[in-house]
C-alpha atoms as one frame of an Amber mdcrd trajectory, in Angstrom:
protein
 -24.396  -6.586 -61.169 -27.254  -6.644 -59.024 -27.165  -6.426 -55.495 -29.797
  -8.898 -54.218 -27.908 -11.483 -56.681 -27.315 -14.674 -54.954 -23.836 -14.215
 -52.504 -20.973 -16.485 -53.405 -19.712 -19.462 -50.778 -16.867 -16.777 -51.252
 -18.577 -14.062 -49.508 -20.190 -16.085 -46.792 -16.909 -17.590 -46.304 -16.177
 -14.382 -45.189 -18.877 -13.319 -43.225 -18.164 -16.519 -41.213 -14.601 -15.834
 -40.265 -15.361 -12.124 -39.617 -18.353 -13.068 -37.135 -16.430 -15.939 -35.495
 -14.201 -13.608 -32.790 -17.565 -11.724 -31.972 -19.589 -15.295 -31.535 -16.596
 -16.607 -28.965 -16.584 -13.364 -26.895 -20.587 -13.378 -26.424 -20.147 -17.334
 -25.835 -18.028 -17.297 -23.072 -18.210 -14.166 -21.463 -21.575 -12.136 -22.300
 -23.907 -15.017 -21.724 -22.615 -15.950 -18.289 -21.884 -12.455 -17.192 -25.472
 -11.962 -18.137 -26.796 -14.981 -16.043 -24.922 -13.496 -12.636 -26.165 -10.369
 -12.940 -30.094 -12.050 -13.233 -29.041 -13.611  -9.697 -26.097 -13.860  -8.219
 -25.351 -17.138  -6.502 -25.947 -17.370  -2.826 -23.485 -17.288  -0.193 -23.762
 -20.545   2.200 -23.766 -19.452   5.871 -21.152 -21.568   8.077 -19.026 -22.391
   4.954 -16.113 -20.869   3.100 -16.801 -18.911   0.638 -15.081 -19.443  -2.894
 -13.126 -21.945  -1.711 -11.230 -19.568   0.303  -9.253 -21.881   3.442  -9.169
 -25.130   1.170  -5.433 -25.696   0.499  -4.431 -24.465  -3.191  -7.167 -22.587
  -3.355  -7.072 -18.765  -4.793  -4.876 -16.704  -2.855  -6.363 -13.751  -2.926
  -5.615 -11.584   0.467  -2.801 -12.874   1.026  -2.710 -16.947   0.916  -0.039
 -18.546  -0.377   1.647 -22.232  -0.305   5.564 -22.630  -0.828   7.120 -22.130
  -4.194   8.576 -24.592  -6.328   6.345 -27.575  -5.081   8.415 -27.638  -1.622
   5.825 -27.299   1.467   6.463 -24.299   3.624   8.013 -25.530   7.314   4.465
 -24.171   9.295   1.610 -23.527   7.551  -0.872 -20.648   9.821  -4.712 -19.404
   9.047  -4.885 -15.662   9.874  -8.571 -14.910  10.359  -9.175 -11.003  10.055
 -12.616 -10.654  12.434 -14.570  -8.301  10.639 -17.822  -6.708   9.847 -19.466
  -7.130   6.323 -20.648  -3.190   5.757 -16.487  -2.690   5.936 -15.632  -3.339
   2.080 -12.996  -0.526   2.537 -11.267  -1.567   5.631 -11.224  -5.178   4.326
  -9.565  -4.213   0.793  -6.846  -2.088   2.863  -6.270  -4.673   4.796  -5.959
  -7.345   2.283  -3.634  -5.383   0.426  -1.496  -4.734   3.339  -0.745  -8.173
   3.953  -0.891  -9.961   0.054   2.386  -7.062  -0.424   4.069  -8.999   2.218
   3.492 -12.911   0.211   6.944 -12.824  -0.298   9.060 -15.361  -1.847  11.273
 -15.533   1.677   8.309 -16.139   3.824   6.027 -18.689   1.525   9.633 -20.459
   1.740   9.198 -20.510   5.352   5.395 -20.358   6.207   2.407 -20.742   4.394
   0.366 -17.899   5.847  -3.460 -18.160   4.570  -5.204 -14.379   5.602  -9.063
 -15.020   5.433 -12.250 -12.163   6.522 -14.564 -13.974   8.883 -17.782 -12.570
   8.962 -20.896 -13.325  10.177 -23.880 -14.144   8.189 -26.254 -12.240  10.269
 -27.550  -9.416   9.979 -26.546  -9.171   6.046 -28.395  -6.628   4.433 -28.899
  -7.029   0.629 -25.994  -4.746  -0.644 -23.507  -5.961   1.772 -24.682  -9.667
   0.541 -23.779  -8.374  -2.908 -20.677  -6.587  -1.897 -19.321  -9.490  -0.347
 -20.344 -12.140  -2.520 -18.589  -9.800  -5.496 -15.170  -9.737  -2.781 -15.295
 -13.497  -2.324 -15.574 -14.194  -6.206 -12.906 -11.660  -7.007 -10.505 -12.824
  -4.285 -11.774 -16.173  -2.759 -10.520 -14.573   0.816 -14.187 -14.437   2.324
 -15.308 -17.412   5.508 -19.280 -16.827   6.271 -19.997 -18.340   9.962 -23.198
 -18.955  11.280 -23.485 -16.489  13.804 -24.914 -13.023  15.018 -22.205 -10.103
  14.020 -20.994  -9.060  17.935 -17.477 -10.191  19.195 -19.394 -10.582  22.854
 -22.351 -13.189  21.190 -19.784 -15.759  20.718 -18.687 -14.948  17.126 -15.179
 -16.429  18.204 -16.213 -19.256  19.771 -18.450 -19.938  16.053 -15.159 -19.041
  14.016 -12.951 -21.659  15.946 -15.615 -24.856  16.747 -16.471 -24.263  12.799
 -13.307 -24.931  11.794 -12.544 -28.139  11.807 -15.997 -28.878   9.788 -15.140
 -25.944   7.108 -11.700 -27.535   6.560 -12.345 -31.217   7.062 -10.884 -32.136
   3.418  -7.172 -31.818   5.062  -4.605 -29.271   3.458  -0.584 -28.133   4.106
  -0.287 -29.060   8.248   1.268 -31.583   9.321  -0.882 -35.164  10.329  -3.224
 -34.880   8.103  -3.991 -31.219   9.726  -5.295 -28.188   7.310  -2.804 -25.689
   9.147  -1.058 -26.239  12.157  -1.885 -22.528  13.922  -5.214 -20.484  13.180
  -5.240 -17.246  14.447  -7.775 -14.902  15.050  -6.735 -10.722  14.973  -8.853
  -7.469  14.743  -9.291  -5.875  11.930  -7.453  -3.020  13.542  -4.574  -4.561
  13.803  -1.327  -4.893  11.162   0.890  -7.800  11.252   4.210  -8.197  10.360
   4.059 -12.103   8.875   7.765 -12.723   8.502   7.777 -11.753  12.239   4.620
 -13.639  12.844   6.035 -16.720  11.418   9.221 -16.170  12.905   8.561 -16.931
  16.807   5.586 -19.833  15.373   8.643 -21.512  13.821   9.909 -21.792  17.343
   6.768 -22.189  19.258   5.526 -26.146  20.217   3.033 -27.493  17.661   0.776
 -28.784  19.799  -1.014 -27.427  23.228  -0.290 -24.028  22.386  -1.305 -20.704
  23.370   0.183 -17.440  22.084  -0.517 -13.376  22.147   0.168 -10.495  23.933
  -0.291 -12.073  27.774  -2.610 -10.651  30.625  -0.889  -9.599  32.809   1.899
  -8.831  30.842   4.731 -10.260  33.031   3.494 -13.570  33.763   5.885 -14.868
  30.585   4.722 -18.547  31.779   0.702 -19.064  32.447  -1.124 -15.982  31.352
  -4.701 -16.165  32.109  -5.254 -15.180  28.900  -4.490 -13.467  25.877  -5.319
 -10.121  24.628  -8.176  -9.820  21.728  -6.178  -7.636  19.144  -4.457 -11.122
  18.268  -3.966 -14.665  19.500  -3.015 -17.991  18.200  -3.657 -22.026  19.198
  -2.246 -24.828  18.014  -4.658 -26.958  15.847  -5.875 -29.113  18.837  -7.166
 -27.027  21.037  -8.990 -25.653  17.798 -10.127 -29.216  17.374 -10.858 -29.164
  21.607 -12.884 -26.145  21.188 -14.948 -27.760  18.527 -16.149 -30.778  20.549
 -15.907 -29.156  24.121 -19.592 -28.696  25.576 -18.184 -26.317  28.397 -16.580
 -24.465  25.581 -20.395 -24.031  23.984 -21.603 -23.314  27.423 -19.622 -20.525
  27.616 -19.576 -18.607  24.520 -20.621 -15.514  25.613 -18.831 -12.379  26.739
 -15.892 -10.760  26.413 -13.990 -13.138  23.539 -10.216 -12.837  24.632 -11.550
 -13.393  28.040 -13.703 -16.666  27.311 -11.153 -17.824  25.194  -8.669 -17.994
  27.649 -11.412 -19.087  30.805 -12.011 -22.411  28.207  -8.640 -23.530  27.929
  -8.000 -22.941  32.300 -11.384 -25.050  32.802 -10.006 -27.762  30.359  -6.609
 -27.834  31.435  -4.938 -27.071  28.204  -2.757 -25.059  26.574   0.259 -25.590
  29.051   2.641 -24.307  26.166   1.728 -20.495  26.322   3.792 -18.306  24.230
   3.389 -14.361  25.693   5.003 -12.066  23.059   4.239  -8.960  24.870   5.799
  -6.201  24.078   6.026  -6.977  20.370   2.437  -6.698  19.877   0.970  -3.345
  21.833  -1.567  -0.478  20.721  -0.745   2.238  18.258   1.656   4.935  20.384
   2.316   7.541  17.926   4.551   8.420  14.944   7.670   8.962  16.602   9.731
   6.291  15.214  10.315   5.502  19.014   6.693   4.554  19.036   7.013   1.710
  17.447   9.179  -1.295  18.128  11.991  -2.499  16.010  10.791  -6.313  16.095
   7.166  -5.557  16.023   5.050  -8.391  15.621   1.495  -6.436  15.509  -0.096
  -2.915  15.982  -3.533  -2.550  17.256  -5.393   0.076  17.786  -5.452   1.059
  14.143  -8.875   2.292  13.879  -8.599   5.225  11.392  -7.491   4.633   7.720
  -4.647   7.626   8.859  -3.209   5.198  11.697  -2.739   2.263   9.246  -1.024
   5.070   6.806   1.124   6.048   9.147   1.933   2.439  10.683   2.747   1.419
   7.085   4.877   4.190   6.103   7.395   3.372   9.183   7.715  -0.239   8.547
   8.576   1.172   4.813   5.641  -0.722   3.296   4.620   1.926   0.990   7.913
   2.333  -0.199   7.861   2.741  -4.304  10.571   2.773  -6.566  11.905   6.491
  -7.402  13.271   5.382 -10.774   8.725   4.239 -11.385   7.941   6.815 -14.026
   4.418   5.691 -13.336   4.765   6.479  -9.451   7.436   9.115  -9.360   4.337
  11.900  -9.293   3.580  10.434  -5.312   7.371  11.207  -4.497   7.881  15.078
  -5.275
């Protein structure tokens, strides 16, 4: 029989079915893979990126809404302030808090942790790097502002809000989360104690950190930089306060807390000092027993250290996949 006969419907029957997985993969993954990698699509300064604070969005970093359909009791935006050149810091971060997601505390609190960074400067590989991080995790908020805490990145992160979330989500009144915080990227939290005191604090007119001075438990000028929280109103204040605007600049925990004194506001203020204080040592006495943050956690060895005490990196001995870290 010769080869260059005619082939049977038989044969390209076969040929069909045998090319069919290959044409599927290159279909749906090959062609569009190859289209990103021709140009990547742009990040949009002053929005969130991947749809990373809209409610039921990805989760990645640690957001999370309650389980089973029920909605959490509080619902809190953690915004991480950091720079875009730190892809590692933001990745150890991220993982330190999406280990704590759970089931307990999305029962109680729906806890949202987001990276705020500035869109300028942005050179081209940190654009890349952090476009790739806010596809792959949808964590990522991009505000319209010069990269300095002292420029008035805070004041840009809190009077954006209210625009970048103004489809609604989990708070309560039609608000997209009833507390946004902002915290250092040097500074672990503990969310189940986090969400603990919020539980208890008032939901509106609120004001809460580690106080200065510490002792004034009632009106504390203002509160300390490594963390704070307001209710969403005086995020929504912020947003539509020219004196606010006026005074962006300078030291950010400071301003923060000069805007609400000018305006009168935020007569509930919450001082949880000593729970949140810099990084001591690692005595075990260094480190409080209902910590609610660490700051101060500048080298990758801090946060290693910081984690092992509150038993974060605890892995199971019986792991045969692990047990090599535990000899």
């Amino acid at each position: 029989m010769s080869y260059l006969q005619k082939p049977s419907y038989y044969t390209i029957s076969l040929v069909v079915v045998l090319l069919l997985p290959f044409t599927i993969l290159f279909a749906s993954f090959l062609l569009p893979f190859s289209a990103y990698l021709r140009g990547p699509p742009p990040i949009a300064a002053g929005s969130v990126v991947a749809g990373g604070c809209s409610h039921g969005a990805a989760d990645g970093g640690g957001g999370g809404g309650g389980g089973g359909g029920v909605r959490p009791e509080i619902s809190i935006l953690v915004g991480v302030h950091t720079m875009a050149k730190k892809h590692s810091r933001r990745h150890l971060v991220r993982m330190a808090y999406a280990v704590q997601q759970t089931a307990a505390l999305r029962g109680a609190a729906r806890v949202d942790v987001r990276f705020a960074l500035c869109a300028r400067p942005m050179p081209p590989e940190h654009r890349a790097f952090v476009a790739l991080e806010a596809r792959a995790y949808g964590d990522v908020m991009l505000i319209d502002c010069d990269e300095s805490p002292d420029k008035g990145k805070t004041y840009d992160y809190f009077a954006g809000l209210p625009a970048m979330l103004s489809s609604g989500g989990g708070g309560g009144e039609g608000r997209p989360y009833d507390y946004v915080m902002k915290v250092d990227d040097d500074t672990y939290l503990r969310l189940d104690a986090l969400a603990e005191t919020l539980r208890r604090a008032p939901r509106e007119d609120m004001y809460y950190g580690a106080g200065l001075p510490f002792l004034d438990k009632e009106s504390p000028p203002f509160m300390l930089g490594m963390g704070y929280v307001l209710s969403w109103d005086l995020v929504e204040w912020i947003a539509g306060s020219d004196m606010a605007k006026a005074l962006a600049i300078g030291a950010e925990d400071v301003t923060t807390g000069t805007w609400l004194n000018m305006g009168n506001k935020a007569k509930n203020r919450v001082n949880i000092f000593p729970r949140m204080y810099d990084f001591k040592g690692v005595k075990p006495e260094d480190f409080l027993e209902d910590t609610i943050g660490v700051h101060q956690l500048k080298q990758d060895l801090r946060w290693a250290q910081t984690l092992e005490h509150f038993n974060v990196t605890w892995l199971d001995p019986s792991s045969k996949m692990t047990n090599s870290l535990l000899s």
